[in-house]
VOVEXBA-617613 format. One record per residue (C-alpha): x, y, z; residue in three letters. Coordinates in steps of 0.2 Angstrom, whole numbers, plus 5000, padded with zeros to 4 digits. Each point is the difference from the previous one (the first is absolute). Last residue first. Example, Ala and Ser with C-alpha at 12.3 -4.5 7.8 and 13.67 -1.06 7.14 Angstrom:
# VOVEXBA-617613
506849955036Ser;499449835003Ala;
END
This chain:
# VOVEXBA-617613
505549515039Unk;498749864999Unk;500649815011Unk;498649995010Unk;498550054986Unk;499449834995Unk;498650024988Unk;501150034983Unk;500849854995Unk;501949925003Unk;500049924984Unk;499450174991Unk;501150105008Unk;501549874993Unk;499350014985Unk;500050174998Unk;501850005007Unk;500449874985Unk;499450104988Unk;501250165005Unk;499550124988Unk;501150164996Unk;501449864997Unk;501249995014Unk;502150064994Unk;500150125013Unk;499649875014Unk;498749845003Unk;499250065013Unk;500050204995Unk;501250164998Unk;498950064984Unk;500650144995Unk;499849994982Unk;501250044988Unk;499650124984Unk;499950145011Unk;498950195003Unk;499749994979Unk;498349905004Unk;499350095013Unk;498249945001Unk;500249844994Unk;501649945008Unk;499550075015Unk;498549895001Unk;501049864996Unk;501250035012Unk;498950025012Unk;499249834997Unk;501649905003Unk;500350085013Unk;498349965006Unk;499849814995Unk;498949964987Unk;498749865004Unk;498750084996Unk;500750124985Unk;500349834992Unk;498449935002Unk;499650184989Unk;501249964989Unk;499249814994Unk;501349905004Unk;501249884986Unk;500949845000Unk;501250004983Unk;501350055010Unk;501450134995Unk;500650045016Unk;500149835012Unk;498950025016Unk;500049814999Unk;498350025010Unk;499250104986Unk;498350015008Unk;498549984988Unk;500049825008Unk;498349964995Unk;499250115013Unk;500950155006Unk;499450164994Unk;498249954993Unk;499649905016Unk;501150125010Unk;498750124994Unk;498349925001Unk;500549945018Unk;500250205001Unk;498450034992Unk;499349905013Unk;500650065013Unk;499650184997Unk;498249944997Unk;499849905016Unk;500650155009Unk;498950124992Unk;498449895007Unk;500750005016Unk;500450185000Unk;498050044994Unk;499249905015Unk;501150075012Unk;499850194992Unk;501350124996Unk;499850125014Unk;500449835012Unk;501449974992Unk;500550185001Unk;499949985016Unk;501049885003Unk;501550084991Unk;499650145013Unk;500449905014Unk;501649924990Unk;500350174997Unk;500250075021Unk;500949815006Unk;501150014987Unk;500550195003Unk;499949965018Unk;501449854996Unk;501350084989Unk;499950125013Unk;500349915015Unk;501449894990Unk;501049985018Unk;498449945008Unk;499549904984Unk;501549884999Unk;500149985019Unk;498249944999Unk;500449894985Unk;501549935010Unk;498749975016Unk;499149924990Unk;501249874991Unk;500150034982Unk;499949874987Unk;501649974991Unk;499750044981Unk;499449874987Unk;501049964987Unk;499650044983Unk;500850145000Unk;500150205002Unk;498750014987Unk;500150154987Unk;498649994990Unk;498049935005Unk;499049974983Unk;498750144999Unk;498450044991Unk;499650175003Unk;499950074982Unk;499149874996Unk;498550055009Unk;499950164991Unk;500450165008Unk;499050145010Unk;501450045010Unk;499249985016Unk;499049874997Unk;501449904994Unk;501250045014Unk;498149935010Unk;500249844991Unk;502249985001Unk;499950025022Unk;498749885000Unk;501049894991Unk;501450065009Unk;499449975017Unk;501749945009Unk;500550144992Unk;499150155006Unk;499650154989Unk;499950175002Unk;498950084990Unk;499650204996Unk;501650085007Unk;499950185007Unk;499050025014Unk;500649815009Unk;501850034994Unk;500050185009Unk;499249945016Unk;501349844999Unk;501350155000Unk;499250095014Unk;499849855009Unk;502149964999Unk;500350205004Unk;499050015017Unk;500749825004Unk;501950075000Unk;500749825001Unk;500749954982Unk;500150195000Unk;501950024997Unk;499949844987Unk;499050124989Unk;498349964992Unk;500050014983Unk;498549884996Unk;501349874994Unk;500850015018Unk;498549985009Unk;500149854990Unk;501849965005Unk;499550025017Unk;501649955010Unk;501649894993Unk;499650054979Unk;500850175000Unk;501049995016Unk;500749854993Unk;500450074983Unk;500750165006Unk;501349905009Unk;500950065014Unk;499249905015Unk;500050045019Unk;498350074999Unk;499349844996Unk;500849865006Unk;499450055020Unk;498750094994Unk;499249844994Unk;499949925017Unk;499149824999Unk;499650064981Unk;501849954995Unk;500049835010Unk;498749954991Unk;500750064984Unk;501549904999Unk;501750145006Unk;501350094993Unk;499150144993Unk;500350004983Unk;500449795000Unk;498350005006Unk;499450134988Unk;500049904986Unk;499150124989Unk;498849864995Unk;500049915016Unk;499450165010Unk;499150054989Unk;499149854999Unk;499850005018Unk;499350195002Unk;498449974987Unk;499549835010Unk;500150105017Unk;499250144992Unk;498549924991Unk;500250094981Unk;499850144993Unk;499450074984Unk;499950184990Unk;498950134992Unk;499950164993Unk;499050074987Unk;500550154989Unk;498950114995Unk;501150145005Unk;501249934987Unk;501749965007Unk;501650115002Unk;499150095012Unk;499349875012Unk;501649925000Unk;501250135008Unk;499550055015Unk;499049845003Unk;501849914998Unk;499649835000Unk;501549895002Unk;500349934983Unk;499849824993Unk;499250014983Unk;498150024997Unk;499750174992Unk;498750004986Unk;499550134987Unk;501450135001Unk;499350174992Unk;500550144984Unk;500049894985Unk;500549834997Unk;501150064983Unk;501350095010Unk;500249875011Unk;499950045019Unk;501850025008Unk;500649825008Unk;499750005021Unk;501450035011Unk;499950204996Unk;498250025006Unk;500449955018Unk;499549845012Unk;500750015017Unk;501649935003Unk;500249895017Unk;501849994996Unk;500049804997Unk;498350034989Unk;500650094989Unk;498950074986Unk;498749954986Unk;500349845002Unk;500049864985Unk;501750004991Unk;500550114987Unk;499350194996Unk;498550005013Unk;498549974993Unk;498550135004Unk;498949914987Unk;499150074984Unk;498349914995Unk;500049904983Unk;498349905003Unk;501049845000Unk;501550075011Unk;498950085012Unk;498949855002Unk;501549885002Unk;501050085010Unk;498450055012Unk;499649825004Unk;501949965000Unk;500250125014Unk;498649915009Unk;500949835000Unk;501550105006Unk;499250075013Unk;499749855011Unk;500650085016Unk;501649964999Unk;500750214997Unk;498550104997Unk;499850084984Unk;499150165002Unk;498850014984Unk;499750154993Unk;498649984985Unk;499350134985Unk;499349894987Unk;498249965009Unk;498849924989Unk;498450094998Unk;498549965009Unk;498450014993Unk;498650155011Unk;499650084982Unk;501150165007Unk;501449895002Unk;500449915015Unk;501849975008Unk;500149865013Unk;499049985015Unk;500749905018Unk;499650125010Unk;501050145011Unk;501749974994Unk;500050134987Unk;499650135013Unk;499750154987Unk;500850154996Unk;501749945002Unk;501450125004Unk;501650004994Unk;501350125010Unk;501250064986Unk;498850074987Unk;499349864988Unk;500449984982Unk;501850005001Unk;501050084985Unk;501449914997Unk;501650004996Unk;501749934990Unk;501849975007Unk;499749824995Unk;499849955019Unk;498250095001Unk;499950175011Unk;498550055007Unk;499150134997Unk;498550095008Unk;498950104989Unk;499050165010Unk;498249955002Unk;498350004992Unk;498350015005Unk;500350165012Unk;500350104983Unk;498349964995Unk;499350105016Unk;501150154999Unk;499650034983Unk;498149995005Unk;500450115014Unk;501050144988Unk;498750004988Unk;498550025012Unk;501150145005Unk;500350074983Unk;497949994998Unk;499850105016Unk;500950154997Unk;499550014983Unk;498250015005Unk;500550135014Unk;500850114985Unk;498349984990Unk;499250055018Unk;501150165002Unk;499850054981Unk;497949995000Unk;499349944988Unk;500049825003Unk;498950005014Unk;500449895015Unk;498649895010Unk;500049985018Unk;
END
């Protein structure tokens, strides 16, 4: 029904109406935004979060393959990356993938301040604001790239990186995975016993030992990484809730033993160039050969890693499928360029003896920097990166590597020494 303006109730009606309509509409945009969170940094300073406490995606970023289209339907190149790196799974090699892109297109890192773990690991410490450097005043508002050590915290994380963020991450066969842990962190002499006899009756070792270390690395380290606590190592409700989380939130995980496959659909993903992807495999165990593992040793391996194991199990079935999304036809073809361009690489990085294999400062022998970035070792890397984007944090570098304190920030004769061993043979990654 249709109201006269004349008359004095029906003006007072109108008015009525339009502060209402007001009121919604106010209402309406208010529910956009939310109340700031902040969380502390260890310079005293804070923060303003730019998501509310419970982060919530809008969209399951791990439902296709896709990366980020502009209107014109051209990708753009993703800038905003989390990368959970798992411990011996082959991370390293993709770390050095996203050191190098962040570090030549100027991205900011969450670094922490020495070192290269954003926590500790021996008291099961989950990743928090305050173990990271604060953002440089000059790099704006926003981290770019997060690919340290830290047990994922998705309380945390999610709102300290953009919403935009993509997340990924790598594993690696179980068995494989578990028995260079175990020999890295030495956890025979940890638990008193060789690992076969370990895994014959794990609890046995296992809840009688002290050390945070060995409970940290002795059952599901990768479970671990994802921020699964040791007290549900065998609550099953709360181990496939916690693959349910990865599987809706992280965009590619990526499987080891494929990592040429694994590096092609990275690059789909994040819209990069093929050099960007190239990779020389960093941080081998050794150049010898592991004890193969008997069957029944790999069986008792993966019953007391039973979560390490369905989350393999879960992503290296989804890794398949992507596979298959990308195209048979199209991967093989990608694979034979990716392999290329890296023969192409090591051709340009290492042939005619461009390695200084005096390793004596002040050689005549020189690398082009980007062969060195290749071959640079993580410490050695971080401290770079930290050195560039907090300059006045310290003149010394932190680097606690190989060769000790006194290491130059390129070790020439570790480049060559993964260039000797080559980069097909994945047994001995960590």
């Amino acid at each position: 029904m249709l109201l006269t303006i004349s008359s004095p109730n029906n003006i007072r009606s109108l008015a009525i109406l339009g502060l209402s309509l007001v009121l919604i509409l106010l209402t309406l945009s208010l529910t956009k935004y939310h109340t700031g969170n902040y969380i502390p940094v260890h310079d005293g300073h804070h923060r303003q979060l730019q998501a509310e406490k419970h982060f919530s995606y809008e969209t399951d970023s791990a439902s296709s393959l896709g990366n980020y289209k502009t209107s014109s339907g051209k990708c753009q190149p993703v800038h905003h990356i989390m990368f959970v790196k798992t411990h011996k799974c082959a991370s390293t090699s993709i770390q050095n993938v996203l050191l190098r892109y962040g570090h030549r297109n100027n991205l900011t890192f969450v670094i922490p301040p020495f070192s290269n773990n954003l926590g500790e690991f021996d008291k099961f410490e989950k990743f928090h604001p305050s173990l990271a450097l604060p953002l440089p005043s000059e790099c704006g508002n926003e981290y770019g790239i997060f690919t340290h050590h830290a047990r994922y915290n998705k309380d945390i994380i999610p709102r300290i990186m953009p919403k935009d963020s993509v997340y990924i991450s790598i594993l690696r066969e179980p068995a494989a995975m578990y028995q260079s842990i175990w020999t890295f962190f030495s956890l025979h002499l940890r638990f008193s016993a060789p690992l076969e006899e370990f895994v014959k009756n794990p609890r046995l070792y296992y809840f009688n030992e002290s050390n945070h270390r060995s409970l940290q690395f002795g059952r599901n380290p990768i479970m671990s990484d994802f921020g699964l606590e040791k007290e549900d190592f065998d609550n099953l409700t709360v181990i496939k809730e916690t693959i349910n989380y990865i599987d809706k939130h992280f965009s590619l995980i990526m499987i080891s033993h494929q990592m040429d496959e694994s590096l092609v659909l990275l690059r789909e993903l994040l819209c990069w160039e093929w050099d960007d992807v190239v990779v020389f495999h960093l941080n081998r165990q050794s150049k010898h050969l592991p004890v193969e593992l008997t069957e029944k040793v790999t069986s008792d391996i993966l019953a007391w890693n039973s979560a390490d194991n369905l989350l393999y199990q879960h992503f290296l079935a989804k890794f398949e499928e992507k596979k298959s999304i990308y195209g048979k036809e199209r991967m093989k073809d990608d694979l034979q360029k990716l392999r290329s361009l890296r023969k192409a690489w090591e051709r340009k990085c290492f042939a005619g003896h461009l390695i200084d294999k005096t390793n004596q400062p002040g050689s005549s022998t020189t690398i082009n920097e980007e062969c060195q970035y290749f071959c640079m070792d993580e410490l050695e890397f971080t401290d770079r990166i930290r050195a560039k984007l907090w300059p006045n944090y310290g003149s010394q570098p932190h680097y606690r590597g190989r060769k000790g304190k006194n290491a130059q920030m390129f070790d020439k004769n570790f480049c060559d020494e993964v260039w000797e061993f080559g980069y097909g043979d994945t047994a001995n990654l960590i």
